[in-house]
KEVO-769486 format. One line per 4 residues: their letters; for each residue x negated, y, z negated of N, C-alpha, C. Coordinates in steps of 0.02 Angstrom, whole numbers. Last residue first. Layout:
<recs>
A) X/Y/Z/X/Y/Z/X/Y/Z | ...
</recs>
This chain:
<recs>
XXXX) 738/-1067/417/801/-1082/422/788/-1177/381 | 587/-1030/403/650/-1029/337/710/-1032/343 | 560/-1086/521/527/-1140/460/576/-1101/418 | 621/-991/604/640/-1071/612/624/-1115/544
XXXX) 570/-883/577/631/-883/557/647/-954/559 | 424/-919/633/436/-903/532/504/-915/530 | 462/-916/769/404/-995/711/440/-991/639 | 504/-805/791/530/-861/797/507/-921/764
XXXX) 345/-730/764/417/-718/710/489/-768/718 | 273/-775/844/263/-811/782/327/-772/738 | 349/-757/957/325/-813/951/305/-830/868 | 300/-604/937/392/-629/949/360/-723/949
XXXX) 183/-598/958/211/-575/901/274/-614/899 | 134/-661/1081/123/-694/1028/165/-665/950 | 202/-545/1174/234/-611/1160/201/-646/1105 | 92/-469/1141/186/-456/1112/186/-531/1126
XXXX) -13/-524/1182/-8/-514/1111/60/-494/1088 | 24/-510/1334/7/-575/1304/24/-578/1219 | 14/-392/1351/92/-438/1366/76/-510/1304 | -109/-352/1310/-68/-334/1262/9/-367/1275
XXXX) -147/-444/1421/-186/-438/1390/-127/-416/1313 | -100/-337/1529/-89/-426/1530/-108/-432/1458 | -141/-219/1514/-81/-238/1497/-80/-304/1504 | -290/-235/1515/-294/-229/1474/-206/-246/1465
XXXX) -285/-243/1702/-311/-316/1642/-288/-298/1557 | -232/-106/1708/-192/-157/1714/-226/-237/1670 | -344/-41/1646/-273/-19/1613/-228/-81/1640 | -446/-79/1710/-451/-83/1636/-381/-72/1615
XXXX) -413/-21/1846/-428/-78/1825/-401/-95/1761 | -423/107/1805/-361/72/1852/-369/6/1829 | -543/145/1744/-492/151/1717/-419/111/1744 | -613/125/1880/-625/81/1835/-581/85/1768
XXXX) -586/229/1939/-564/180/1961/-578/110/1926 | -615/351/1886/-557/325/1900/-526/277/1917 | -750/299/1760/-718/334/1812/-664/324/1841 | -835/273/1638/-796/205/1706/-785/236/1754
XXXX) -873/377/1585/-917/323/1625/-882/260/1665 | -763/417/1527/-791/462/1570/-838/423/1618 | -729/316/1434/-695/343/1494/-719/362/1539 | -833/336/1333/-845/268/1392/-805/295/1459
XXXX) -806/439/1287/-870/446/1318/-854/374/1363 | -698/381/1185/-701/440/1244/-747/438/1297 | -757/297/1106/-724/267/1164/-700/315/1235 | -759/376/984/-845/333/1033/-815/315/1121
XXXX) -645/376/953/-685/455/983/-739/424/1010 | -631/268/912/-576/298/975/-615/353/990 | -710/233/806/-699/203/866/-676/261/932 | -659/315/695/-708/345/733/-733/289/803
XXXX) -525/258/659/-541/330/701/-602/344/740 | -571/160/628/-527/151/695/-551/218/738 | -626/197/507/-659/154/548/-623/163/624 | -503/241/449/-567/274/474/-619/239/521
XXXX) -430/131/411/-412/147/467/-470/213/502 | -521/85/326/-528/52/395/-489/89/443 | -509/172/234/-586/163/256/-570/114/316 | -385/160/206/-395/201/213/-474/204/243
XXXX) -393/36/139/-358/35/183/-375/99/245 | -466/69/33/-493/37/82/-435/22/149 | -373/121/-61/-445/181/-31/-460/125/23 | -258/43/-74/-234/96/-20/-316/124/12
XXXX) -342/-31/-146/-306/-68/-99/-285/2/-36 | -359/57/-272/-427/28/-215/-403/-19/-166 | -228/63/-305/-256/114/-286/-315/115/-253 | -216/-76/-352/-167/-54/-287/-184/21/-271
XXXX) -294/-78/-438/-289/-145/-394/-253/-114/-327 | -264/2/-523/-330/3/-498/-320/-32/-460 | -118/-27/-566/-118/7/-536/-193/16/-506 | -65/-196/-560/-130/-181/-573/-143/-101/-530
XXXX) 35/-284/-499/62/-220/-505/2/-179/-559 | -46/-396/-430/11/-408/-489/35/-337/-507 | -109/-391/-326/-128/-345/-375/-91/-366/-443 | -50/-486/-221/-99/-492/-268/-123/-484/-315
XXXX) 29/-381/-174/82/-457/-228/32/-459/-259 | -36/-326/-110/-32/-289/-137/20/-347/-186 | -73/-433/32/-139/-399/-49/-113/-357/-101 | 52/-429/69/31/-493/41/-36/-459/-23
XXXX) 56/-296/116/111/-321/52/86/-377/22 | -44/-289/210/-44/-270/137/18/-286/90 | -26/-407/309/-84/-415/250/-81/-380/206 | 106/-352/356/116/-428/308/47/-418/268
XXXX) 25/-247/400/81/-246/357/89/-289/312 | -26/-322/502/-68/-271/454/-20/-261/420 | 101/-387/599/15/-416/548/-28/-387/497 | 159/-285/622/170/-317/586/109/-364/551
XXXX) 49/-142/645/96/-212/670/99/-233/621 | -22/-15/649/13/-32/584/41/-87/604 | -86/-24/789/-117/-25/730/-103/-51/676 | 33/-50/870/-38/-91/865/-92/-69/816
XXXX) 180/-13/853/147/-76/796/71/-91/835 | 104/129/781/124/70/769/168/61/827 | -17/237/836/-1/217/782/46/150/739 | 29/166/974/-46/169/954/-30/158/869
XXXX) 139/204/1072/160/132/1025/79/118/984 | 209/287/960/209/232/972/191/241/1047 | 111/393/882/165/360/854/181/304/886 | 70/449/1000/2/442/949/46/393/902
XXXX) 145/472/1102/94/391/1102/69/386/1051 | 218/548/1028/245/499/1057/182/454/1066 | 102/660/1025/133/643/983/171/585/997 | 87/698/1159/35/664/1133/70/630/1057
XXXX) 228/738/1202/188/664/1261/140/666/1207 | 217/856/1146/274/798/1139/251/737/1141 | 145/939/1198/119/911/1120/161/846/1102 | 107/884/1375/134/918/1318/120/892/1254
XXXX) 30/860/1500/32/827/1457/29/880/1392 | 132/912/1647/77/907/1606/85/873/1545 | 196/830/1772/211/839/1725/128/863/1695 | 212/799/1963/135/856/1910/157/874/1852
XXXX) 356/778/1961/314/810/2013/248/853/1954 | 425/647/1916/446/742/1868/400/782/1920 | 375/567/2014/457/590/2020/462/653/1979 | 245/562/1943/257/590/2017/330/608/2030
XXXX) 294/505/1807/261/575/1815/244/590/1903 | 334/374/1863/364/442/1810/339/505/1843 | 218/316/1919/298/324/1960/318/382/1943 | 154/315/1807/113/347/1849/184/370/1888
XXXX) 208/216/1712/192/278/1690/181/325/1750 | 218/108/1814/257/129/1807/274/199/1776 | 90/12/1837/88/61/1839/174/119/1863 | 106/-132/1790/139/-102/1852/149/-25/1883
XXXX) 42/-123/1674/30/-156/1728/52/-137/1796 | 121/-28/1595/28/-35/1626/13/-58/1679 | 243/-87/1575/239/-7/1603/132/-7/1634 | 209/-189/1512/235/-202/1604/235/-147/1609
XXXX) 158/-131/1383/129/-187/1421/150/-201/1496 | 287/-95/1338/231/-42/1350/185/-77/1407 | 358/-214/1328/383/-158/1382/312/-90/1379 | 289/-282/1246/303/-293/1288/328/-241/1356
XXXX) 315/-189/1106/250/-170/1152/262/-225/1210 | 419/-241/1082/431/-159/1123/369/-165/1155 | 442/-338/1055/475/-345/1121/475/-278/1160 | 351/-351/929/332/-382/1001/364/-375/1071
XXXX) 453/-270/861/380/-241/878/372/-270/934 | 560/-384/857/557/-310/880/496/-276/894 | 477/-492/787/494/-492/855/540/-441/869 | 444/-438/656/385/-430/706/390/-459/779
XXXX) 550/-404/596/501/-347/605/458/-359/670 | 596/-536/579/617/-473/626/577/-430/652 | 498/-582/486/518/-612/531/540/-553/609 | 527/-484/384/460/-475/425/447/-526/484
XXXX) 684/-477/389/645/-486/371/578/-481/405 | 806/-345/308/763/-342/370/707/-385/330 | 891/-273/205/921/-335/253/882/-352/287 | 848/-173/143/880/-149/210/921/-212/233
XXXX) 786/-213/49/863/-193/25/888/-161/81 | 698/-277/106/752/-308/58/788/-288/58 | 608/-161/150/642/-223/177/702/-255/146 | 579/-105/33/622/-87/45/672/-128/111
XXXX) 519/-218/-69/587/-195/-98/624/-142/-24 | 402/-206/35/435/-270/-7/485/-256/-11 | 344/-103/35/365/-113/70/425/-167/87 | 274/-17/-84/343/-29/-60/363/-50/-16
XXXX) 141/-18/-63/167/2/-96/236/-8/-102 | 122/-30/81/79/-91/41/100/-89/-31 | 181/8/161/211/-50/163/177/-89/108 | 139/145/118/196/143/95/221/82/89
XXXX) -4/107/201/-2/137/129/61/117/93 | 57/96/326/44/45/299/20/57/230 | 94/243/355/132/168/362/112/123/325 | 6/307/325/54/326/294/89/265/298
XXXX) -82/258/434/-117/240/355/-66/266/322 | -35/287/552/-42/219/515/-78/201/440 | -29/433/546/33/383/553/12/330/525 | -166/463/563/-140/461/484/-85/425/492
XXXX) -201/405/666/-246/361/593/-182/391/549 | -141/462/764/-111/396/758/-149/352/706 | -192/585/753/-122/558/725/-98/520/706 | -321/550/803/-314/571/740/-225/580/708
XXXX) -291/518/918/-337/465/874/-301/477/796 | -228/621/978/-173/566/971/-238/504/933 | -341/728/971/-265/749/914/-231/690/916 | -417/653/1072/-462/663/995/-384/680/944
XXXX) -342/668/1167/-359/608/1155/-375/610/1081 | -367/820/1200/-300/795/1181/-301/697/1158 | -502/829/1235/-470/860/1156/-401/827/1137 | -532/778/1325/-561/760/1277/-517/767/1209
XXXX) -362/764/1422/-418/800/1432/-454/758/1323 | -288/600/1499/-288/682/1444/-351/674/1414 | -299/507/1585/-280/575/1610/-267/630/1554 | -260/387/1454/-277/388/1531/-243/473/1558
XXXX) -206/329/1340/-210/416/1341/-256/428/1413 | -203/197/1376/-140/242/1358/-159/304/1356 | -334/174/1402/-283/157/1413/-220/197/1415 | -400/192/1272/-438/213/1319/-391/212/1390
XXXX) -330/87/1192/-321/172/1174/-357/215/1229 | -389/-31/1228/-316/2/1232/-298/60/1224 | -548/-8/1180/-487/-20/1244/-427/-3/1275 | -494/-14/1034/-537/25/1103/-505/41/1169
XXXX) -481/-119/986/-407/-65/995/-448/-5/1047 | -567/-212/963/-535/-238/1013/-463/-162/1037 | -638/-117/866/-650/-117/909/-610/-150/977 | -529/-135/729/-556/-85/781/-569/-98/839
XXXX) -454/-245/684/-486/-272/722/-497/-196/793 | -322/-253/589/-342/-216/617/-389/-209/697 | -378/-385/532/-306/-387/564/-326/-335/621 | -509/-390/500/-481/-427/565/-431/-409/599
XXXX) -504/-277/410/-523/-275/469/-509/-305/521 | -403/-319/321/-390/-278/357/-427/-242/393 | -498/-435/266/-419/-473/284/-395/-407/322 | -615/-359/210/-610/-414/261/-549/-420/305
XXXX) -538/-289/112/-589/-258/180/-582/-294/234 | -496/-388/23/-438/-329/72/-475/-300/113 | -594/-462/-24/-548/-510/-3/-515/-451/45 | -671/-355/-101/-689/-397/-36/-653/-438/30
XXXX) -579/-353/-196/-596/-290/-141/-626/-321/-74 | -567/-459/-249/-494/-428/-198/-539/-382/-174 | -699/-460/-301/-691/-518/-235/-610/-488/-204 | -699/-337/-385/-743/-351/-335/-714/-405/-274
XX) -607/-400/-493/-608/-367/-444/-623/-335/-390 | -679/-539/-517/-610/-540/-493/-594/-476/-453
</recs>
């Protein structure tokens, strides 16, 4: 029994998770900052999301509730933001910015902001990874071993992520500028696509519990 939840929560928060497809995207968004500053928004945006989804897996239940907020919501707000991250790519609108501020550098501010959103959540911590730990953490029946090897593996995938994103450095460097251009606009279609699937399936859920 407890062996197969362990099995059962590796599994169910890798897919969600699903490292490697976050490659990409993170290769993306930190476009034009130097090795080191990529490596501080990996590593922010693991612990952001393992504080997040640690707390959702622990409480996340009761505190929804007693905000009024359902995971319905949750996850067509998420979808409508990374939507707008998603047409900022494509249309290379980030780039507009920073020529109108004339040669902005990339401050602790700017790394902190992406490392939070939109990397650390919702495409890491989204609603989908969320719903899987509150759902594995009902599981536990309130089995404090159950919900303390729920957070250690949680914690082993979002490691997993981490050490993705630092493998993913080195690719940068091998596409080169113009293969980053690319990759950043196919890759926003791509994340347009997955907001709208978020907001799509949180309209589905509110409809079936209306």
């Amino acid at each position: 029994m407890f062996v197969e939840y362990l099995s059962s929560a590796l599994v169910t928060l890798m897919v969600t998770l699903d490292p490697p497809g976050l490659a990409p995207i993170f290769l993306s968004l930190t476009r034009g900052m130097s090795n080191d500053e990529r490596r501080q928004v990996a590593l922010r945006a693991s612990i952001i999301a393992f504080c997040i989804m640690a707390f959702f897996g622990l409480a996340g239940d009761v505190v929804l509730k007693a905000l009024g907020v359902s995971l319905p919501a949750f996850r067509i707000a998420g979808g409508l933001l990374l939507f707008w991250i998603a047409f900022e790519m494509v249309f290379e609108r980030r780039n507009e910015r920073k020529q109108a501020t004339a040669e902005t550098a990339i401050t602790q501010d700017h790394i902190r902001n992406v490392a939070a959103f939109p990397l650390g959540i919702p495409l890491m911590a989204g609603p989908g990874a969320l719903t899987a730990m509150m759902l594995l953490a009902g599981r536990a029946n309130g089995d404090l071993a159950m919900l303390g090897s729920l957070v250690a593996i949680c914690g082993l995938v979002i490691l997993s992520c981490l050490v993705v994103f630092w493998l993913a450095v080195p690719i940068a460097r091998l596409l080169g500028v113009t293969g980053n251009v690319v990759l950043t606009r196919l890759l926003g279609v791509i994340l347009a696509a997955l907001a709208v699937q978020f907001v799509i399936d949180g309209i589905q859920a509110v409809v079936r519990s209306g």
